[in-house]
Chimera marker file (.cmm) of the C-alpha trace (Angstrom):
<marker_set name="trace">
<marker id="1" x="-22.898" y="-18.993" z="9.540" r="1" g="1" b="0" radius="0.5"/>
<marker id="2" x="-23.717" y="-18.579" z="5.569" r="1" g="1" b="0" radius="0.5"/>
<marker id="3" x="-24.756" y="-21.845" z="3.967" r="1" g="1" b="0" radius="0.5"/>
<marker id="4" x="-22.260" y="-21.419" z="1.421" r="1" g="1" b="0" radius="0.5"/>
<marker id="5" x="-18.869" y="-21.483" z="4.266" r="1" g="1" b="0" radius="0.5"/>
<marker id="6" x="-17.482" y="-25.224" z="4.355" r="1" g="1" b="0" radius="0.5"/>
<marker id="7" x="-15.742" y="-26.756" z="7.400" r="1" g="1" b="0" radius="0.5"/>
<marker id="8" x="-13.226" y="-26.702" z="5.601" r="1" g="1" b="0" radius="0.5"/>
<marker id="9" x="-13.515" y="-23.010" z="4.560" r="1" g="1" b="0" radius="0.5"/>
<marker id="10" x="-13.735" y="-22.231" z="8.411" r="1" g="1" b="0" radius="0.5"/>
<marker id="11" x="-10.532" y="-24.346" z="9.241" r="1" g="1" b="0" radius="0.5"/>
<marker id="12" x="-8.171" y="-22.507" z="6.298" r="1" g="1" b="0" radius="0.5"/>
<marker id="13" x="-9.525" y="-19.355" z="8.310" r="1" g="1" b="0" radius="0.5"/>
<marker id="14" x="-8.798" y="-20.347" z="11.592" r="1" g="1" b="0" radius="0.5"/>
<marker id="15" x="-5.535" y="-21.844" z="10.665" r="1" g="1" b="0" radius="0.5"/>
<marker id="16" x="-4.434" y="-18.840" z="8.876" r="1" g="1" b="0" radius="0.5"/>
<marker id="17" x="-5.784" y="-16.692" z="11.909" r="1" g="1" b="0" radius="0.5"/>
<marker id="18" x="-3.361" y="-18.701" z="14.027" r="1" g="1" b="0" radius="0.5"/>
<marker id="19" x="-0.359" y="-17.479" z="12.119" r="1" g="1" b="0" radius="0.5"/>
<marker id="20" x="-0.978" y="-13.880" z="12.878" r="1" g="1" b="0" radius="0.5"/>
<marker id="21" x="-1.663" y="-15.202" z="16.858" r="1" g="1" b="0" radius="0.5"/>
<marker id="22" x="1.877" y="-14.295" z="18.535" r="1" g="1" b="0" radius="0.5"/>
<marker id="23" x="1.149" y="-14.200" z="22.065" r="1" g="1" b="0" radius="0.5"/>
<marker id="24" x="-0.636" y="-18.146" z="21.585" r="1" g="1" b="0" radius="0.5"/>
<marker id="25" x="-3.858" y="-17.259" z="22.793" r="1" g="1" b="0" radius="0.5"/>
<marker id="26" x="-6.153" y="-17.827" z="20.365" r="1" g="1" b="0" radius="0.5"/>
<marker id="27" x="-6.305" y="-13.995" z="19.631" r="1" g="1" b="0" radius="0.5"/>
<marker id="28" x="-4.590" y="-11.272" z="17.432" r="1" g="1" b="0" radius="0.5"/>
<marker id="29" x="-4.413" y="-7.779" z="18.054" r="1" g="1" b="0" radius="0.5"/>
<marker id="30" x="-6.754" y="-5.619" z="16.023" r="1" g="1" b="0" radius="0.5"/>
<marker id="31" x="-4.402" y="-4.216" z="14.450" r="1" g="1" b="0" radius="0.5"/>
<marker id="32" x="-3.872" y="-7.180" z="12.223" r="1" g="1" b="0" radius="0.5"/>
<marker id="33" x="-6.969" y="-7.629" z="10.982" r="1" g="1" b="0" radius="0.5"/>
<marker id="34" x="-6.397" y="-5.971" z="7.865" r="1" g="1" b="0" radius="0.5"/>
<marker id="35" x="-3.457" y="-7.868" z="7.339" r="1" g="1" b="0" radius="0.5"/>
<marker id="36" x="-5.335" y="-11.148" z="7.864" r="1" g="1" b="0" radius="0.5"/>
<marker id="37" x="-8.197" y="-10.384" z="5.881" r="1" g="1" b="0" radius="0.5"/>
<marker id="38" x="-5.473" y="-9.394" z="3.136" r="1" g="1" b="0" radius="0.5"/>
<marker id="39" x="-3.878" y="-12.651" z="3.749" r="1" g="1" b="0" radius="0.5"/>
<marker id="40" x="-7.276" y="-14.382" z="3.232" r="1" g="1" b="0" radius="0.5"/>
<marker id="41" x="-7.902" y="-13.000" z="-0.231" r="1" g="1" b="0" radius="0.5"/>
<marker id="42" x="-9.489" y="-9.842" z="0.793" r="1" g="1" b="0" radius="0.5"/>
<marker id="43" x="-8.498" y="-6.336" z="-0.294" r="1" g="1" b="0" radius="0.5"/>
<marker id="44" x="-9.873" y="-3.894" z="2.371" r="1" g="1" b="0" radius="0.5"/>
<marker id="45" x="-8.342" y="-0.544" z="2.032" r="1" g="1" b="0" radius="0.5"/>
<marker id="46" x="-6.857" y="0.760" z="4.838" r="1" g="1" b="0" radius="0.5"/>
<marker id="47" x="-9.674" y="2.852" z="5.938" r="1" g="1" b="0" radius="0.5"/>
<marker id="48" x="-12.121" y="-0.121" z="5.794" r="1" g="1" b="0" radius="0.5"/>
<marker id="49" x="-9.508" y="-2.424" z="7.570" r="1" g="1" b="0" radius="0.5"/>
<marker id="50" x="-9.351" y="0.462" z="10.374" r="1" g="1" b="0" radius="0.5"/>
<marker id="51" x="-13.134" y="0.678" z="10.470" r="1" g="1" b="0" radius="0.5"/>
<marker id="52" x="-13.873" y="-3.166" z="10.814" r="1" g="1" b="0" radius="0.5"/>
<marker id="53" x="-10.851" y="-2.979" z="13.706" r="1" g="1" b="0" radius="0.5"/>
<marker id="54" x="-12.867" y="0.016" z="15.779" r="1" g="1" b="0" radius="0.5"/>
<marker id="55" x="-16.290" y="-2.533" z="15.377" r="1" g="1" b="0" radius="0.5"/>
<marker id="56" x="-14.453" y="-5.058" z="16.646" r="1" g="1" b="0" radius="0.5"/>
<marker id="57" x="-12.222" y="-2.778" z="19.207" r="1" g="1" b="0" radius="0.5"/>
<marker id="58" x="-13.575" y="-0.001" z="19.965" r="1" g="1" b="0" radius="0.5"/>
<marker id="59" x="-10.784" y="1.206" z="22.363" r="1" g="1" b="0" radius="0.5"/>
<marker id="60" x="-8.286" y="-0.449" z="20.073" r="1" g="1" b="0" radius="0.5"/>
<marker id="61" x="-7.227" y="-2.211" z="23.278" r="1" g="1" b="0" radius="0.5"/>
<marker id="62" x="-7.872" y="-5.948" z="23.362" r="1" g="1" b="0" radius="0.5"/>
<marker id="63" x="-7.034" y="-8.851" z="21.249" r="1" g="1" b="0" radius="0.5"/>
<marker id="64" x="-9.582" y="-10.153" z="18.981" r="1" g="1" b="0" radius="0.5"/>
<marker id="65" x="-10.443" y="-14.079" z="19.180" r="1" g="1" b="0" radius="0.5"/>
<marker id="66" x="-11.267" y="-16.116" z="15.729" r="1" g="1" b="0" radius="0.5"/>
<marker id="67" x="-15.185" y="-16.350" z="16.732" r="1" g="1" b="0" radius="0.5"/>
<marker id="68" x="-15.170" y="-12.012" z="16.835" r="1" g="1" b="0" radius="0.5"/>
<marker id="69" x="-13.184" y="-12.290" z="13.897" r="1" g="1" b="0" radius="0.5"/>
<marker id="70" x="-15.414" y="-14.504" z="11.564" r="1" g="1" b="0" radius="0.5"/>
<marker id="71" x="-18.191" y="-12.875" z="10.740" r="1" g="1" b="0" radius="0.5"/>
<marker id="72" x="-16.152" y="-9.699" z="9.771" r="1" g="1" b="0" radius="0.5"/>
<marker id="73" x="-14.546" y="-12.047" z="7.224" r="1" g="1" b="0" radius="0.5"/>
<marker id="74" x="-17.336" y="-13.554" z="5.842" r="1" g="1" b="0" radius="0.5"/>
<marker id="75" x="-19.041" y="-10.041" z="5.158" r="1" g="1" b="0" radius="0.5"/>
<marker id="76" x="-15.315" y="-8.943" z="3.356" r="1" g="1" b="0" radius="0.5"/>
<marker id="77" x="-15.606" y="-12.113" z="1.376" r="1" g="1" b="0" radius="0.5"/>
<marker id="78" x="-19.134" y="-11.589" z="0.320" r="1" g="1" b="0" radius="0.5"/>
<marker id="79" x="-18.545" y="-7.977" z="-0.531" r="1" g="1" b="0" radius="0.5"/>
<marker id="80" x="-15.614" y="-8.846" z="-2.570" r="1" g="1" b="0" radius="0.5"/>
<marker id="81" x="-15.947" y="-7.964" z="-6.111" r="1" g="1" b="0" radius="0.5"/>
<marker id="82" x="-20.055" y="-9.509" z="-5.766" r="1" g="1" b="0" radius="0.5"/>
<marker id="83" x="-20.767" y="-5.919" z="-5.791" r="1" g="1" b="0" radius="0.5"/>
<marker id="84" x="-19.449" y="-4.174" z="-9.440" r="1" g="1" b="0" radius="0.5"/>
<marker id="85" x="-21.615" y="-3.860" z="-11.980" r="1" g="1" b="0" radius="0.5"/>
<marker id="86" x="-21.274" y="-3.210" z="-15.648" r="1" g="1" b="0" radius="0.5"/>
<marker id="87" x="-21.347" y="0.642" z="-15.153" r="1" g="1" b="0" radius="0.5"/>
<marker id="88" x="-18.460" y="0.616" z="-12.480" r="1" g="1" b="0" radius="0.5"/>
<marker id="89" x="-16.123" y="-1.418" z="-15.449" r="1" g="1" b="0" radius="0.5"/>
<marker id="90" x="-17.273" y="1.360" z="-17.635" r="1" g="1" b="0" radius="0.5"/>
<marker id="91" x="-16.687" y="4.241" z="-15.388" r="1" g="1" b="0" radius="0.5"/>
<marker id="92" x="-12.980" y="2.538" z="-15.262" r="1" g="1" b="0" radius="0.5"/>
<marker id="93" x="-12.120" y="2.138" z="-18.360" r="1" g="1" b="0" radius="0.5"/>
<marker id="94" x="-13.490" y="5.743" z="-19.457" r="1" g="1" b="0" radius="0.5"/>
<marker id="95" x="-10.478" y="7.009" z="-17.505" r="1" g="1" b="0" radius="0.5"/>
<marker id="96" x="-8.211" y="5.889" z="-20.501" r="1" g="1" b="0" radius="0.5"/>
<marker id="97" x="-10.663" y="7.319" z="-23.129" r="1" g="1" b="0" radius="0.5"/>
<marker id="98" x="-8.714" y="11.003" z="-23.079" r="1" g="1" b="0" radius="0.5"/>
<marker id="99" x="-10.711" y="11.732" z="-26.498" r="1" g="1" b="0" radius="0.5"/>
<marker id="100" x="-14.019" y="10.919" z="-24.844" r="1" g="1" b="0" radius="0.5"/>
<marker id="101" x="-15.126" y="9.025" z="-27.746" r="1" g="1" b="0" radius="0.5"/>
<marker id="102" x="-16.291" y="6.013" z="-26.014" r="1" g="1" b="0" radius="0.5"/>
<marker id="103" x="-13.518" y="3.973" z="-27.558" r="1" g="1" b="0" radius="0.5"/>
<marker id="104" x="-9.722" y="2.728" z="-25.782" r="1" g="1" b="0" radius="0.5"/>
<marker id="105" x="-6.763" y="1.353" z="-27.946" r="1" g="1" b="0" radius="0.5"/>
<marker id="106" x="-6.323" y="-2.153" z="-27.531" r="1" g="1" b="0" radius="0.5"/>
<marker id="107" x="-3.155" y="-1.988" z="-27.152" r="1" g="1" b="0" radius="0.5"/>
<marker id="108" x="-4.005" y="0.182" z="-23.799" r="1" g="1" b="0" radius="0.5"/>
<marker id="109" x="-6.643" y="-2.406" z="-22.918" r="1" g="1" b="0" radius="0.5"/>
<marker id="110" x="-4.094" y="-5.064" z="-23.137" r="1" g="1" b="0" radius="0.5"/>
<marker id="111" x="-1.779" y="-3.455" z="-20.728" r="1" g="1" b="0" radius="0.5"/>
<marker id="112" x="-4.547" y="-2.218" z="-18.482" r="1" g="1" b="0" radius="0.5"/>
<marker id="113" x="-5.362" y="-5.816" z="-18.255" r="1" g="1" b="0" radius="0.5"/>
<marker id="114" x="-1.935" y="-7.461" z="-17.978" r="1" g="1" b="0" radius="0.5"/>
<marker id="115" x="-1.216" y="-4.701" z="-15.325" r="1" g="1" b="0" radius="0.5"/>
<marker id="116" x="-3.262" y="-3.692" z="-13.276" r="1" g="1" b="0" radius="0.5"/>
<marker id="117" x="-5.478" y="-5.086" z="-10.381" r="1" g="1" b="0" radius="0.5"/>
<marker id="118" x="-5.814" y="-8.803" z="-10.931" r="1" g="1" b="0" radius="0.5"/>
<marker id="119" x="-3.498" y="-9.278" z="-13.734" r="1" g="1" b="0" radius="0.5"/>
<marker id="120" x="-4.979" y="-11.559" z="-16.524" r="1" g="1" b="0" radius="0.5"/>
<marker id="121" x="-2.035" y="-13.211" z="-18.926" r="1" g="1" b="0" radius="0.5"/>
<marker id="122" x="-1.294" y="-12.044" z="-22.757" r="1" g="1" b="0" radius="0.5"/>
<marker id="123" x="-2.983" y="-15.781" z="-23.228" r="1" g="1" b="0" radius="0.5"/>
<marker id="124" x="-6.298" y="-15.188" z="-21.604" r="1" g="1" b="0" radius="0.5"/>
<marker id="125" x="-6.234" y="-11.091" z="-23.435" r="1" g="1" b="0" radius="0.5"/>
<marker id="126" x="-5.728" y="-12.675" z="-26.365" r="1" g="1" b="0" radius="0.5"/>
<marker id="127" x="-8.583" y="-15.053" z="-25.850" r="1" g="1" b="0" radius="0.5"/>
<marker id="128" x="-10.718" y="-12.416" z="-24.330" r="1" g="1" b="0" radius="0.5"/>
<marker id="129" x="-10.260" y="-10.083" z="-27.511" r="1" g="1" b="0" radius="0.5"/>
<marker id="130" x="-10.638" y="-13.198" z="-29.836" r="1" g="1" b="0" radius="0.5"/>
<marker id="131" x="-14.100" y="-12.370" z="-30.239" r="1" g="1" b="0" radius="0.5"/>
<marker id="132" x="-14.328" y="-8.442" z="-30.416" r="1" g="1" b="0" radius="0.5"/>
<marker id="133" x="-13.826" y="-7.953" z="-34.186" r="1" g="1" b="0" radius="0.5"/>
<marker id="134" x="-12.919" y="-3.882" z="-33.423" r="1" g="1" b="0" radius="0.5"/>
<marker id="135" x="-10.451" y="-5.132" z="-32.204" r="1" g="1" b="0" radius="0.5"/>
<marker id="136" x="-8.256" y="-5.756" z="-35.492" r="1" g="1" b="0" radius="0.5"/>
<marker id="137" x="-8.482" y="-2.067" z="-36.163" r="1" g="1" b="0" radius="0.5"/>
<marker id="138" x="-7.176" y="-1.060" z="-33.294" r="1" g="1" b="0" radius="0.5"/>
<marker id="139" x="-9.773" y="0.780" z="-31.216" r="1" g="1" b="0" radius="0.5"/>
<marker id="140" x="-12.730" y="-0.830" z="-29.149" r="1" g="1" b="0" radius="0.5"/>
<marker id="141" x="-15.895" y="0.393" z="-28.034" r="1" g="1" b="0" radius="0.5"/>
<marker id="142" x="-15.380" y="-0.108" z="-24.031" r="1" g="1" b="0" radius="0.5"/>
<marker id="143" x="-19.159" y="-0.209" z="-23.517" r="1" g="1" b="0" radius="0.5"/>
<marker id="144" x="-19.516" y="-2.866" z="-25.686" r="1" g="1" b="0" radius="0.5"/>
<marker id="145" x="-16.132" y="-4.604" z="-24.426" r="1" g="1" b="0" radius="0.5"/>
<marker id="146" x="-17.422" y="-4.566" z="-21.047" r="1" g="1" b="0" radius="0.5"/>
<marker id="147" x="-21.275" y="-6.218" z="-22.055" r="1" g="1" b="0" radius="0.5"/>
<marker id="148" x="-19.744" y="-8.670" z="-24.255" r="1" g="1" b="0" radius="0.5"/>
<marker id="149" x="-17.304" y="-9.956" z="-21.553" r="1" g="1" b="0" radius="0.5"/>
<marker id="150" x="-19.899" y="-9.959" z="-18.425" r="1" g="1" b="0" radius="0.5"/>
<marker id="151" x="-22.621" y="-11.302" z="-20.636" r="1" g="1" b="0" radius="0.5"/>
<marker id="152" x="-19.991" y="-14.630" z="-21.009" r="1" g="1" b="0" radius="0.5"/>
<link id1="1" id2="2" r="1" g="1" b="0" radius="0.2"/>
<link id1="2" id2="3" r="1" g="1" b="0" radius="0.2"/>
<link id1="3" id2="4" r="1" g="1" b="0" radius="0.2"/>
<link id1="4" id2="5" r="1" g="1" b="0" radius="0.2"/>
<link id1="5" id2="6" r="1" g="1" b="0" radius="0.2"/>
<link id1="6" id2="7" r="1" g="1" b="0" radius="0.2"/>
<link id1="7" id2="8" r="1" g="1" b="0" radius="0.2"/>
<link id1="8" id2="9" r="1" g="1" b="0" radius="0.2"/>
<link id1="9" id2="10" r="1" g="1" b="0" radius="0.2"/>
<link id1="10" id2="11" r="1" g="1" b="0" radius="0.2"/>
<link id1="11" id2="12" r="1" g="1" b="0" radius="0.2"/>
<link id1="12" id2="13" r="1" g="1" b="0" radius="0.2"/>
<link id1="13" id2="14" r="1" g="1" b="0" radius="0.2"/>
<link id1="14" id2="15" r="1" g="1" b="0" radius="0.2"/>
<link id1="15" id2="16" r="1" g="1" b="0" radius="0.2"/>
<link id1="16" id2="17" r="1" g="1" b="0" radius="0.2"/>
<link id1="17" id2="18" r="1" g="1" b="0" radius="0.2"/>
<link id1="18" id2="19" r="1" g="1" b="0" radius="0.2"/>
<link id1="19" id2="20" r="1" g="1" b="0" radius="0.2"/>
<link id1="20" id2="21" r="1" g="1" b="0" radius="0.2"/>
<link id1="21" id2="22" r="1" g="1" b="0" radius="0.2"/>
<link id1="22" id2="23" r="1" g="1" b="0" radius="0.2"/>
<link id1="23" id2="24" r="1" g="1" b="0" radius="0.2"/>
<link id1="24" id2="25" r="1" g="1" b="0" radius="0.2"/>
<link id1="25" id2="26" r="1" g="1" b="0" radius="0.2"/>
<link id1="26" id2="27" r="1" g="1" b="0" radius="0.2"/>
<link id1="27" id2="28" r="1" g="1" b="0" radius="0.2"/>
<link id1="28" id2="29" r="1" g="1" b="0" radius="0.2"/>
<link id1="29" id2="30" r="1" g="1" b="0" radius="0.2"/>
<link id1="30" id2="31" r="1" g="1" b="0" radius="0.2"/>
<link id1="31" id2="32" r="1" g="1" b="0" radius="0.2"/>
<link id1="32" id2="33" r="1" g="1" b="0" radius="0.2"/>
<link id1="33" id2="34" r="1" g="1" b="0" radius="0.2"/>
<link id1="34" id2="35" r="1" g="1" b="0" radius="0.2"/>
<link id1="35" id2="36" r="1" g="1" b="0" radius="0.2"/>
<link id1="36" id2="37" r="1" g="1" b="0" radius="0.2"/>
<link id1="37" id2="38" r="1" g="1" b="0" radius="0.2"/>
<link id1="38" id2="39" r="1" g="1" b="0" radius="0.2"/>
<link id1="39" id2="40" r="1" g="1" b="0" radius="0.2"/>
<link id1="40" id2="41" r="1" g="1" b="0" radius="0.2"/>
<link id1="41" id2="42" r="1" g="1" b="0" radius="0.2"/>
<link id1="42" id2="43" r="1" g="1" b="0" radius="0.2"/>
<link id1="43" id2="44" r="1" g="1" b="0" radius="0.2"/>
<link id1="44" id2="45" r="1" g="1" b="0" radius="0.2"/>
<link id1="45" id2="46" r="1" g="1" b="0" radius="0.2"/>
<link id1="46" id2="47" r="1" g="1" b="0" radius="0.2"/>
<link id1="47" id2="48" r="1" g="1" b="0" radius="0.2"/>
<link id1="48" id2="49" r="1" g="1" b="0" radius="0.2"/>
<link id1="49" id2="50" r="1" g="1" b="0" radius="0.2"/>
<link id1="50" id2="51" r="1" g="1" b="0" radius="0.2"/>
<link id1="51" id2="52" r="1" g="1" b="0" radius="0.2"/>
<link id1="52" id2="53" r="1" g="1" b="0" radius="0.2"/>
<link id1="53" id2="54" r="1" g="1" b="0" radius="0.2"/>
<link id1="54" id2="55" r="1" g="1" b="0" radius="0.2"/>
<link id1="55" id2="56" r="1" g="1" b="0" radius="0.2"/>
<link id1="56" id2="57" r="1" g="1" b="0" radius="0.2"/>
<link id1="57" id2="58" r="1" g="1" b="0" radius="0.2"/>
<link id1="58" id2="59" r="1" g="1" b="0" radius="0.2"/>
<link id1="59" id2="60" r="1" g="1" b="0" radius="0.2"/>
<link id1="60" id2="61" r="1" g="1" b="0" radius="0.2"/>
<link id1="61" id2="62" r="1" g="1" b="0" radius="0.2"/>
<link id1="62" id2="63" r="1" g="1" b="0" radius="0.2"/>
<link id1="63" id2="64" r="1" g="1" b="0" radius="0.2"/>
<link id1="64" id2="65" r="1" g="1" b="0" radius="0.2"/>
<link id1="65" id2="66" r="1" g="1" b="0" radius="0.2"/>
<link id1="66" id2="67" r="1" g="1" b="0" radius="0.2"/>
<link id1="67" id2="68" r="1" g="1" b="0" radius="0.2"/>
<link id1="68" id2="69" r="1" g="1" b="0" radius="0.2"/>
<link id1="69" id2="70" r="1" g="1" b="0" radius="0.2"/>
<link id1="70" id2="71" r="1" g="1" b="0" radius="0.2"/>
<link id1="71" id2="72" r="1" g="1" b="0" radius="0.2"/>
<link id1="72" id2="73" r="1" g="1" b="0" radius="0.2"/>
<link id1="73" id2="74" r="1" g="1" b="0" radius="0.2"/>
<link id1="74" id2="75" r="1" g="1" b="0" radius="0.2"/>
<link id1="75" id2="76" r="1" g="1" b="0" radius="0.2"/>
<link id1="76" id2="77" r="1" g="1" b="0" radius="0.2"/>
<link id1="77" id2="78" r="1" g="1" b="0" radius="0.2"/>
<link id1="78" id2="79" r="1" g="1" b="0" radius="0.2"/>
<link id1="79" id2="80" r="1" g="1" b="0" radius="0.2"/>
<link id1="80" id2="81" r="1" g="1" b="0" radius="0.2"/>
<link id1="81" id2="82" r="1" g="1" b="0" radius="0.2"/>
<link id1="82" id2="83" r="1" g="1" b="0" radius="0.2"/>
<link id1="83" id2="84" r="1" g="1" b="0" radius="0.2"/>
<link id1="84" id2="85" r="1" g="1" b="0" radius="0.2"/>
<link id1="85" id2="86" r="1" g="1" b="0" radius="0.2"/>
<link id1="86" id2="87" r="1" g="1" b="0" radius="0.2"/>
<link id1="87" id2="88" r="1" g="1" b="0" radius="0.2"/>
<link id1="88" id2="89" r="1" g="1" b="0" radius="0.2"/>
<link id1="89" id2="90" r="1" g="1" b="0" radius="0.2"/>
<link id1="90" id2="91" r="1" g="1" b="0" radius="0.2"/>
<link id1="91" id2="92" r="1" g="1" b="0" radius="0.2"/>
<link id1="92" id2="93" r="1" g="1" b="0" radius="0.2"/>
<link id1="93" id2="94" r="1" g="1" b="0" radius="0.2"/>
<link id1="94" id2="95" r="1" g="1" b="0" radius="0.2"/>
<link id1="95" id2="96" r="1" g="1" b="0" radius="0.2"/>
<link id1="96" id2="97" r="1" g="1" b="0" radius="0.2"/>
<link id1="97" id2="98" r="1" g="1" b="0" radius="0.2"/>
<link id1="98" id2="99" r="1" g="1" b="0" radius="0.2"/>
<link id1="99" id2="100" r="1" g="1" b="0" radius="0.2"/>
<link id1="100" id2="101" r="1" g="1" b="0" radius="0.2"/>
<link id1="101" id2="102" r="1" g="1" b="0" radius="0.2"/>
<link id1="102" id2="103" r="1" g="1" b="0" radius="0.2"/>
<link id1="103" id2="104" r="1" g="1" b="0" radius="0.2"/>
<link id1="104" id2="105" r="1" g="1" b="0" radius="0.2"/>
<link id1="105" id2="106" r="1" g="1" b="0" radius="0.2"/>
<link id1="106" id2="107" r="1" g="1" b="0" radius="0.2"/>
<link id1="107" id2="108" r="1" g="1" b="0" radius="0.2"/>
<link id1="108" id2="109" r="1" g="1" b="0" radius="0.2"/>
<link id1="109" id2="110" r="1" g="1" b="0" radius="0.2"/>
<link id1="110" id2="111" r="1" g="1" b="0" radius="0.2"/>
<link id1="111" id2="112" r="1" g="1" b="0" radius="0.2"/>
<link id1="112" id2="113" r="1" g="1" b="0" radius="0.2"/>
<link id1="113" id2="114" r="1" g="1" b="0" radius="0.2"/>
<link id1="114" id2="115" r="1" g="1" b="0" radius="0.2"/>
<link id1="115" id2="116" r="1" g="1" b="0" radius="0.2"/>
<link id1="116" id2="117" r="1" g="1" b="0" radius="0.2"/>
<link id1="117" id2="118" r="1" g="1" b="0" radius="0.2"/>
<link id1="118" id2="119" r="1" g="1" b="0" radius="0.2"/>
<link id1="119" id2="120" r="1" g="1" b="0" radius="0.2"/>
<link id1="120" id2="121" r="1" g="1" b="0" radius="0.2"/>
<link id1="121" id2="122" r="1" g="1" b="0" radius="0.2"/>
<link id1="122" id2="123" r="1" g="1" b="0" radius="0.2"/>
<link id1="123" id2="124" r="1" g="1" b="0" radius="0.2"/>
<link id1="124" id2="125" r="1" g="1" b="0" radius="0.2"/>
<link id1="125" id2="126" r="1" g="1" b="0" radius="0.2"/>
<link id1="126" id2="127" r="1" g="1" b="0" radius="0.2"/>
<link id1="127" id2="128" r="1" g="1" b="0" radius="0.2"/>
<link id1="128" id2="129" r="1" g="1" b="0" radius="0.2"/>
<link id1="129" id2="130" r="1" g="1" b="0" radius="0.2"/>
<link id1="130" id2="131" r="1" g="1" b="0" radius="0.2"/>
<link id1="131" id2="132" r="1" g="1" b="0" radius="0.2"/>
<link id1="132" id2="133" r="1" g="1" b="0" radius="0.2"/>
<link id1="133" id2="134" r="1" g="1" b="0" radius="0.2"/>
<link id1="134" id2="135" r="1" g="1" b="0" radius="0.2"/>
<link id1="135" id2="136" r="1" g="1" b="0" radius="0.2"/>
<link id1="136" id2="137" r="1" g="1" b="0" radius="0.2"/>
<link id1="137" id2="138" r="1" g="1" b="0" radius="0.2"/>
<link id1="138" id2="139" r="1" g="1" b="0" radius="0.2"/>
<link id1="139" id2="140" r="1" g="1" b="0" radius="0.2"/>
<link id1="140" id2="141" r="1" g="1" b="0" radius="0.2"/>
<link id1="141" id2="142" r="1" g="1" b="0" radius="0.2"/>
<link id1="142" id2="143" r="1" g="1" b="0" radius="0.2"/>
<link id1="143" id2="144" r="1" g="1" b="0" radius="0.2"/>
<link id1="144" id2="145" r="1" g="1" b="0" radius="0.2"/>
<link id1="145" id2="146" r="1" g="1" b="0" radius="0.2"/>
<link id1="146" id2="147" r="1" g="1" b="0" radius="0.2"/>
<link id1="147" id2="148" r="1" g="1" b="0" radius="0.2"/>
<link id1="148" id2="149" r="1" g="1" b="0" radius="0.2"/>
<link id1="149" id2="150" r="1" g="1" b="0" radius="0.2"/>
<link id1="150" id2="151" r="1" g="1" b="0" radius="0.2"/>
<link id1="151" id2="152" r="1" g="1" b="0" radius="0.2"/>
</marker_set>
């Protein structure tokens, strides 16, 4: 098990795994998993949820105990979000630069960020644009928006 997986980690896992066992066996169907690893702070798309159920189940027949289930979990965790990099922020926020100018409204920014995925607050925008003096005109560089945030 990863050094960085409490006790206590492990029992929030297992108790949440026992909510999705029905049948009180200690297992869930595979068909679940994606639910429990959604359930667990996870965001597998379906098609990744599917694939980790045919590793697990092959014949998409048997129920899958906590112990098969862990280390699936613990991979989902450590994929989660550890893996985007400046360019991939970039690449998303060029979808809302129609003029291909490099630069996004704010007031796009702030909705794109009050919106959609994890949804920040006007508060933490606000502080979050505090420093960005484009900003007060209206337009930001998103390249430079998306260095100055990751760079703290």
């Amino acid at each position: 098990m990863p050094h960085d997986v409490s006790d206590k980690d492990v029992a929030e896992y297992r108790d949440a795994f026992s909510l999705f066992d029905k049948k009180g066996d200690e297992k869930i169907d595979s068909a679940q998993i994606g639910d429990l690893l959604r359930a667990l702070g996870c965001n597998p798309t379906e098609a990744e949820a599917k694939k980790i159920g045919k590793e697990l189940d092959p014949d998409g027949a048997k129920r899958v105990s906590f112990e098969e289930f862990l280390p699936s979990l613990l991979s989902a965790k450590g994929a989660k979000e550890n893996d985007l990099t400046e360019a991939d922020f970039v690449e998303g926020l060029r979808t809302f630069d129609r003029d291909g100018t490099g630069m996004i409204s704010v007031a796009e920014l702030r909705h794109v960020l009050t919106s959609l995925g994890e949804k920040l607050t006007e508060q933490q925008v606000d502080s979050i644009l505090a420093n960005m003096s484009e900003a007060e005109r209206g337009q930001l560089n998103y390249e430079d928006f998306v260095k100055a945030v990751m760079s703290g």
